[in-house]
N, C-alpha and C positions, 0 to 999 in steps of 0.2 A: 767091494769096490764102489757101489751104489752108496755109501757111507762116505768114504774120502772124495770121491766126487762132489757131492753135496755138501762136506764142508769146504771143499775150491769154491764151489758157487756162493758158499756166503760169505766165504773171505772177501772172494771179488766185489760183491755187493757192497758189502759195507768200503771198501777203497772208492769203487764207484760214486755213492751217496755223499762221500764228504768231498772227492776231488776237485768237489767246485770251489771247496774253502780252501783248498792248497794254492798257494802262489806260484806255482812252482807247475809247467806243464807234466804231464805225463802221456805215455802213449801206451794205449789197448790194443794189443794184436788180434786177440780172441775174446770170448767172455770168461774163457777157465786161463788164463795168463797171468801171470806178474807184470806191473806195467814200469814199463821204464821210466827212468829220471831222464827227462830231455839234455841232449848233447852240449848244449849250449847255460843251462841252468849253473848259476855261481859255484855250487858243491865239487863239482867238477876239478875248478881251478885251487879249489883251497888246498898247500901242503900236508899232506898226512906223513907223518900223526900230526895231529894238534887237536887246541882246547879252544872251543869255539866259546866265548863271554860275552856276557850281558848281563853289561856290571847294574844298571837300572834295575834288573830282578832281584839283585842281591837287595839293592837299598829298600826294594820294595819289601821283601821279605823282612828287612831289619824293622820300618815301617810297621809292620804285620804285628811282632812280638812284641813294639811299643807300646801300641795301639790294644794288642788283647790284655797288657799290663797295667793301665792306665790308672785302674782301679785301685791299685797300689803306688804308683809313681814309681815304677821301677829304672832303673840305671841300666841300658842294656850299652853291654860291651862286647863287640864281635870277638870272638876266640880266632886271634889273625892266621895260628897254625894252620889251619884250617883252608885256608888258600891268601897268602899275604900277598898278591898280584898289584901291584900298584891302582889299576882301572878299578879296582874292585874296592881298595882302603879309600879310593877317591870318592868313591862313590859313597862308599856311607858316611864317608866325614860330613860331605855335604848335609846328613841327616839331622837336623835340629839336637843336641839333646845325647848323641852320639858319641859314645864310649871306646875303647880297646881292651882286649885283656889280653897280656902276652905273659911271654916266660923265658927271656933272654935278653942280653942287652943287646944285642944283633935287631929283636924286632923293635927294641924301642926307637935305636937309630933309623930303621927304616921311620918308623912314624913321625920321627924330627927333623928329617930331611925332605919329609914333606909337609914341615911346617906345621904339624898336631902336637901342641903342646900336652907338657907331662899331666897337667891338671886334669886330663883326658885319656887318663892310661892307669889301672893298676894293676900290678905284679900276683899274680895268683898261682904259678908254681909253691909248690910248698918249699921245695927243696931248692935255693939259688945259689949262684956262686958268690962268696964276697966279691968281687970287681964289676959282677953285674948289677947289686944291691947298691953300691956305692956311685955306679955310674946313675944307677934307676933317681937317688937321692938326689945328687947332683941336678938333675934334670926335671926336678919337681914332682917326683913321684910319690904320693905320699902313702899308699894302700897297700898293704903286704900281708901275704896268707902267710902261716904257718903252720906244722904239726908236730914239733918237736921241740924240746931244749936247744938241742944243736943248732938250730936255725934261729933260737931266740940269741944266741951269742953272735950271731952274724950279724944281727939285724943291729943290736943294743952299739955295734961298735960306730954305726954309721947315723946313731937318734942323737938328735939335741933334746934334752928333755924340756928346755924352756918352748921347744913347740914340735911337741912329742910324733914320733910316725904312727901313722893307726895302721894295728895289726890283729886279722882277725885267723880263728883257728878251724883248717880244714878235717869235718869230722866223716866218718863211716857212712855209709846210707843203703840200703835197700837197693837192687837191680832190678828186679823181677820185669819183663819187658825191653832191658836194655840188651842190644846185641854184645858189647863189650863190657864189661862192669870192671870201673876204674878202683872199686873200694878197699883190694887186696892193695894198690901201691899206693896210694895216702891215705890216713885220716886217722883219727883216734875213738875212743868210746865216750863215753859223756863224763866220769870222774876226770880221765886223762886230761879231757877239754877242760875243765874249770879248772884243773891245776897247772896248766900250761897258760889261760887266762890271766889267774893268780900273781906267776911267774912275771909275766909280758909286766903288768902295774907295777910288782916288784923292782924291775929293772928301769922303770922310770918309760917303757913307752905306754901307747894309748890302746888298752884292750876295746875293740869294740862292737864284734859281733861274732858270727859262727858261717861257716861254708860247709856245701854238699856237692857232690854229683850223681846222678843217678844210672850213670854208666852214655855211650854214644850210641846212637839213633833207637831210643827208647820209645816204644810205643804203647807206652800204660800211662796215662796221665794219674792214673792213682799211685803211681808210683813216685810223684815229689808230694804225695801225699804222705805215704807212707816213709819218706825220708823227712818228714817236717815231724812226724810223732817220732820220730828215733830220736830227733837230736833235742826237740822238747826239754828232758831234763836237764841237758848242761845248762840250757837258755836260763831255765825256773832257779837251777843251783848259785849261778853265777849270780844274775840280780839279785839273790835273797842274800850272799856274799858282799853284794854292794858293789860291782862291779857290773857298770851303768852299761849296756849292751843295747847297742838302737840301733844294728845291720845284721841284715841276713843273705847269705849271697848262694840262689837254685843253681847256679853252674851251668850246666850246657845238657845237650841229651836231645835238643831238640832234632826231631828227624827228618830227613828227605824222603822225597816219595819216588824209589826206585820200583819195585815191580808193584809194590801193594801197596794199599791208602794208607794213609797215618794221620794222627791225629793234632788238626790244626793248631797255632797257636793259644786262640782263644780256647778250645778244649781244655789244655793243660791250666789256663787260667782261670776257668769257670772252678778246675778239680780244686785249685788252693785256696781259691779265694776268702773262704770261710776257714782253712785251717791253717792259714796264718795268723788270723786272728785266736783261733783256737792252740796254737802249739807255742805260737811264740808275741806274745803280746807284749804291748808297747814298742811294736818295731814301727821303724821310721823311716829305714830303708831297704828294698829289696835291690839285691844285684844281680842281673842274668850274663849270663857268658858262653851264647849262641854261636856253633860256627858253622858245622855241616846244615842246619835248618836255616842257614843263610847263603851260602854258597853253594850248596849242592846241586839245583835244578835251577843254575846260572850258570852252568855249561854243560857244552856237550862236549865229548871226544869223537873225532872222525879218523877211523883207521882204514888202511886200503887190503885185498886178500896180495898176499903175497905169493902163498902156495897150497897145493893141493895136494893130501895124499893119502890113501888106504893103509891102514894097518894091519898086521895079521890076528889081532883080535876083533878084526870088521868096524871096527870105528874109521869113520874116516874126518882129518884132522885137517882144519884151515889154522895156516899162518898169517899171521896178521906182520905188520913195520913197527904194531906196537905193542906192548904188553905189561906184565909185571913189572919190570922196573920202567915202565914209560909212567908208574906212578898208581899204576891199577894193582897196588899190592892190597887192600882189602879185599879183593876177592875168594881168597882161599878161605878167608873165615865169617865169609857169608853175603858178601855185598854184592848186589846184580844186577847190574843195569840192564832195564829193554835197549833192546835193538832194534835198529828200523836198515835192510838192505836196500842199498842202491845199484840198479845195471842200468848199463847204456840199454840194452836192449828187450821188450818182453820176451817173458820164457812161459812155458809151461808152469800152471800151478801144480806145485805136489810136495807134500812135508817133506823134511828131510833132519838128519840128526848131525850135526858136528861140532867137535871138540877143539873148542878154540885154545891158537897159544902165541907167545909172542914170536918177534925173530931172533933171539939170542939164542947159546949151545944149551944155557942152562935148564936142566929138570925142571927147576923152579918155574921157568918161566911158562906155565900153562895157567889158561884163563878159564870158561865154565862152560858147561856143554849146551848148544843153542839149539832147538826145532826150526828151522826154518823153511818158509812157505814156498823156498823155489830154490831151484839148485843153484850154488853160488863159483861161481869160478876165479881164474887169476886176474886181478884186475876192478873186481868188483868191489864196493865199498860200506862198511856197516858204521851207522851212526851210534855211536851208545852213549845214551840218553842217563842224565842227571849225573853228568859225573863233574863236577865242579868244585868237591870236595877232595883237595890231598894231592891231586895229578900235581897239581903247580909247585906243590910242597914236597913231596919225595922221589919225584920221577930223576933218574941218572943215568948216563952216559954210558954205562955197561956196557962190557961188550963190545966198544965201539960207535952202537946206535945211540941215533940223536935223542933228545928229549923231544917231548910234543912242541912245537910251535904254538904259540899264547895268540891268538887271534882278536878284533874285537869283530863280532858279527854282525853292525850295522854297517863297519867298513866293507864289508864282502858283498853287501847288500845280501844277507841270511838275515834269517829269524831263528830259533833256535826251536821255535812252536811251530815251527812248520814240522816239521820230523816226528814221526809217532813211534814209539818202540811199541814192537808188532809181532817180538819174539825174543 
């Protein structure tokens, strides 16, 4: 006991030493207490669920990859899947220099209706639908990935060849690092690519570089290392071919920092910097296609406990308003935001173990099992921290319940760096 006591005392300690940087009152009952979130504090009043933005961290972050790229003059295009929020496209349009990469005509429309012209957009789905291709065309889009024949027939029907579409081919790469590895549903090997290359010039449009990904929130920066030596030989095959290649397009992979550090923009930039020059020379352009290392930790999600209850295998289970289909469906396969609890009032400090889930009937809807430093009841509220990736993009109506509410956080007068996840 002498043990759990004494890590209460340094929990407390360390709340203690920083709560003078929090904006935000709190009240100490004891010295072994969890302190509460004052009654009166904004948090309080915000709807739950919702997705508290701070579209300014996005742009700042897009800023970041610009910036660690520079070296290369890279083309960075937000991957809008990723959270296509209007405050949030707003905000990086404003960015000097500032790209899109979508994969629908759905998102291109969004981007025209707010006035982002096509010149500002290319199509990196490999696989499109002809209506979306033709509408993309229509609208100045001139950049199209591919990895197939079949899609070279799609493409060919909507080129003028007197001022040809540039279409470059998405090839296989290396995951090692990345949580999800995208390589099993697009890409080819390096013969495949030159002859699909080949192909493209054949049909009269403009072959003009090669794409990778190295899978979603990948944390080996040697890992678009080691995607830049894989794809190497189509690069060397194709110009020795004569078929003039001067882009290269890294894709996305960049990651947020949910429970562990990950490695910054310039990290991953320092890793290539010399093996672009080494794997693919005479490149003239590099293309990146950033979404969760843009949006991700530019919002929070704030849920309220709904219920409380013991199971007969001694777990005992808090219900949340929000969950799985509130848009937190990567959690089953590995994503995990901290958490920071709020109560009206202090409690006793002491760990405690529960298994979070949302409010729907379905099985599915369970979230991930949290320690937490005080016991939590009906009514109380957990902040989970960096979740600004996907919530806006897949959260539905299931079941009845609502979607999160889209918040912006200087309207609430929040900050979204006031809230530490703490568990």
């Amino acid at each position: 006991m002498d043990d759990v006591f004494e890590s209460q005392r340094t929990f407390l300690g360390a709340q203690s030493s920083r709560s003078h940087k929090l904006p935000f009152p709190q009240v100490f009952a004891s010295p072994i207490e969890y302190p509460a979130t004052a009654a009166d504090h904004p948090i309080w009043r915000v709807p739950t669920p919702s997705l508290l933005l701070n579209p300014k961290r996005a742009a700042d972050n897009f800023r970041a990859i610009q910036n660690a790229f520079a070296f290369c003059n890279a083309q960075v295009g937000y991957a809008m899947k990723a959270n296509p929020h209007p405050w949030l496209l707003s905000a990086i349009a404003d960015v000097p220099g500032s790209l899109f990469e979508i994969a629908s005509k759905a998102e291109i429309q969004t981007l025209l209706d707010m006035g982002i012209d096509g010149s500002r957009i290319f199509f990196s789905n490999p696989v499109k639908q002809p209506a979306h291709i033709e509408f993309a065309v229509r609208n100045g889009i001139r950049l199209f990935v591919y990895d197939s024949e079949s899609e070279l027939d799609k493409l060919e029907q909507f080129n003028d060849p007197q001022n040809p579409l540039e279409v470059y081919v998405r090839m296989t790469a290396p995951h090692t690092g990345a949580l999800w590895p995208l390589t099993h549903k697009f890409g080819v090997e390096p013969r495949a690519a030159v002859q699909l290359l080949k192909s493209a010039k054949a049909r009269g449009l403009k072959p003009v570089g090669l794409a990778f990904h190295v899978g979603s929130q990948c944390t080996r920066p040697d890992t678009w290392i080691d995607a830049l030596a894989a794809i190497a030989p189509a690069w060397k095959m194709a110009r020795e071919a004569g078929i003039e290649l001067d882009m290269i397009d890294m894709g996305g992979g960049f990651p947020a920092p949910y429970t562990n550090p990950v490695p910054k923009p310039y990290e991953v930039a320092d890793a290539v910097r010399d093996a672009l020059d080494e794997f693919v020379p005479g490149y003239k352009r590099v293309f990146l296609e950033p979404g969760r290392g843009i949006c991700g930790d530019a919002g929070d999600m704030v849920l309220q406990v709904t219920g409380v209850a013991e199971r007969p295998d001694g777990q005992t289970w808090l219900y949340l308003d929000g969950g799985f289909f509130s848009g937190l469906y990567e959690i089953p396969d590995g994503i995990r935001p901290s958490v920071q609890p709020l109560i009206r009032e202090s409690r006793p400090l002491g760990m405690r173990t529960y298994r979070l889930a949302g409010p729907t009937c379905d099985s599915l809807d369970t979230l991930f099992e949290m320690r937490s430093p005080v016991e939590l009841k009906m009514g109380d509220r957990l902040v989970l921290k960096t979740s600004g990736a996907y919530i806006y993009s897949v959260s539905s109506p299931f079941n009845g319940f609502a979607t999160p509410e889209i918040l912006r956080e200087d309207e609430w007068m929040l900050r979204i760096t006031d809230f530490q996840g703490i568990c």
